[in-house]
C-alpha positions in Angstrom: 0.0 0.0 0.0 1.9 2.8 -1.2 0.8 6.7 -0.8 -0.6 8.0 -4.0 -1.2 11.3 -5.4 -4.8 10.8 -5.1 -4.4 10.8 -1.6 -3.2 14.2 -0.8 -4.8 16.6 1.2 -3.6 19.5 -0.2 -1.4 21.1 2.9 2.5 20.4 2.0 3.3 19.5 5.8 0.6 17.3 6.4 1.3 15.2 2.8 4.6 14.8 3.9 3.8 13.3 7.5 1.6 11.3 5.8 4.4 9.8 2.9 6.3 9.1 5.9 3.7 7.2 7.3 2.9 5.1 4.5 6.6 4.3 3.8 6.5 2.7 7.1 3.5 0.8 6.9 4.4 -0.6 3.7 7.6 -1.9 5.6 5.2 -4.0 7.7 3.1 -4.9 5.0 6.6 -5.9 3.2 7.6 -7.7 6.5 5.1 -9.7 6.3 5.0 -11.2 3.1 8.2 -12.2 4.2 7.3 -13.6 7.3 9.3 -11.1 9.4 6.0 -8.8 10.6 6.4 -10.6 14.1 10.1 -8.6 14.6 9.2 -5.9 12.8 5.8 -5.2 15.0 7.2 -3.8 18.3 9.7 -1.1 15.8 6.0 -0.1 14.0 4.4 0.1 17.3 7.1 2.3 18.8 7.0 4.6 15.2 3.3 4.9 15.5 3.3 6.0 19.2 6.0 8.8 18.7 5.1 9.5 15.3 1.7 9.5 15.2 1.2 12.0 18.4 4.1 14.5 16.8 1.5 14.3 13.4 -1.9 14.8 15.2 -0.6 17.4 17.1 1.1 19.1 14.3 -2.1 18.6 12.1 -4.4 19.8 14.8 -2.3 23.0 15.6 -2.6 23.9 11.6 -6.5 23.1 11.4 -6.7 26.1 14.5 -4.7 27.9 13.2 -7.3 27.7 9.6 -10.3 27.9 12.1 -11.3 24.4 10.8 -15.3 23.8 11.7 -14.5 20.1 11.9 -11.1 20.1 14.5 -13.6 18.7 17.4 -14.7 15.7 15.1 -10.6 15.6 14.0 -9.3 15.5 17.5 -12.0 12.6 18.3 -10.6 10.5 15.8 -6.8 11.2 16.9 -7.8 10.5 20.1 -9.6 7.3 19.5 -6.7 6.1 17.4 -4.2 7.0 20.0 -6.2 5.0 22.4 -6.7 1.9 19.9 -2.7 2.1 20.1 -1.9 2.0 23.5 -4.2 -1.1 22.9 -2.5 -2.5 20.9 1.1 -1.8 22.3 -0.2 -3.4 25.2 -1.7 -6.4 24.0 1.7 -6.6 21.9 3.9 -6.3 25.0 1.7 -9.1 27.2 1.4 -11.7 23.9 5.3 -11.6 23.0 3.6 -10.0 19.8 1.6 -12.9 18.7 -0.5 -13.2 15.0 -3.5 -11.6 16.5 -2.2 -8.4 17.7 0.0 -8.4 14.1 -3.2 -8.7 12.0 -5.1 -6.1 14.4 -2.1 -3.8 13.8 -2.3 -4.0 10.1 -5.9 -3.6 10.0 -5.8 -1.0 11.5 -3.1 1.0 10.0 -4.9 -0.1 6.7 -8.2 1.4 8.1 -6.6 4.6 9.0 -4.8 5.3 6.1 -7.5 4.6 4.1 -10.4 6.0 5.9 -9.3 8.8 7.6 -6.6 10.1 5.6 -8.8 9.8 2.1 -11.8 11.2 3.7 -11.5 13.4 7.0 -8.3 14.4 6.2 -9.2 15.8 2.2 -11.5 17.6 4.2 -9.2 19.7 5.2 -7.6 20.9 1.8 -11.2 21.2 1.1 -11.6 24.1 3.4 -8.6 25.3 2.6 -8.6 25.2 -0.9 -12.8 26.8 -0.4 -11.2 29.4 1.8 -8.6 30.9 0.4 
C-alpha cells in the first residue's frame, strides 16, 4: 500500500507526515510477506506511538490555526486512534507480539490510512482550498 497522489490533502506538511507514514507501513506490509512482521511489529508500534502523536498534534495546531469547523470531530478521531494504540502496544507487550495483535495492527493501520486520511483528512484541503 503505497501513498498515492490521489491521496493528498492538499497542505505540504501534512502530505509529507503522511508519505512518511505510509513508507513505514508498507515496511510491515513488506515484512510480512516475508514472514518477518512478528520482529518488525514492536519497531511499528514504537513509530506509530512517537510518530503519530508529533503528526496529530502538528495537524491539529494547523486546522486552528485555519479555524477548521471540523477540529472537534478531527481530534475525536486522533484520540480514539491514539487510544486503539496504547491497545494494541499493550496487547503486543503481554502476547510476545503474537498473530492476532500483528493482523489487528495492520488492520488498523490499513483502516486509517485509508479512511481517515482519504476522507477526513481531504476535508481539510477542502476548506482550505474553499477558503482561500
Amino acid at each position: 500500500m503505497s501513498w498515492t497522489p490521489s491521496l493528498s490533502v492538499g497542505v505540504d506538511m501534512i502530505d509529507e507526515q503522511h508519505k512518511t507514514w505510509f513508507k513505514k507501513a508498507e515496511k510491515l506490509f513488506e515484512a510480512g510477506k516475508k514472514n518477518q512482521a512478528k520482529e518488525y511489529i514492536g519497531e511499528l508500534l514504537e513509530f506509530l506511538d512517537s510518530y503519530t502523536k508529533k503528526h496529530f498534534a502538528d495537524e491539529e495546531k494547523y486546522m486552528l490555526e485555519i479555524d477548521y469547523p471540523e477540529y472537534e470531530i478531527q481530534k475525536k478521531a486522533h484520540n480514539a486512534f491514539i487510544s486503539r494504540l496504547e491497545k494494541l502496544k499493550n496487547d503486543y507487550e503481554s502476547s510476545g507480539g503474537n498473530i492476532t495483535v500483528i493482523i489487528r495492527a495492520n488492520k488498523m493501520v490499513i483502516d486509517w490510512l485509508v479512511n481517515h486520511i482519504s476522507v477526513m483528512d481531504k476535508r481539510i484541503g477542502e476548506y482550505v482550498r474553499e477558503n482561500k
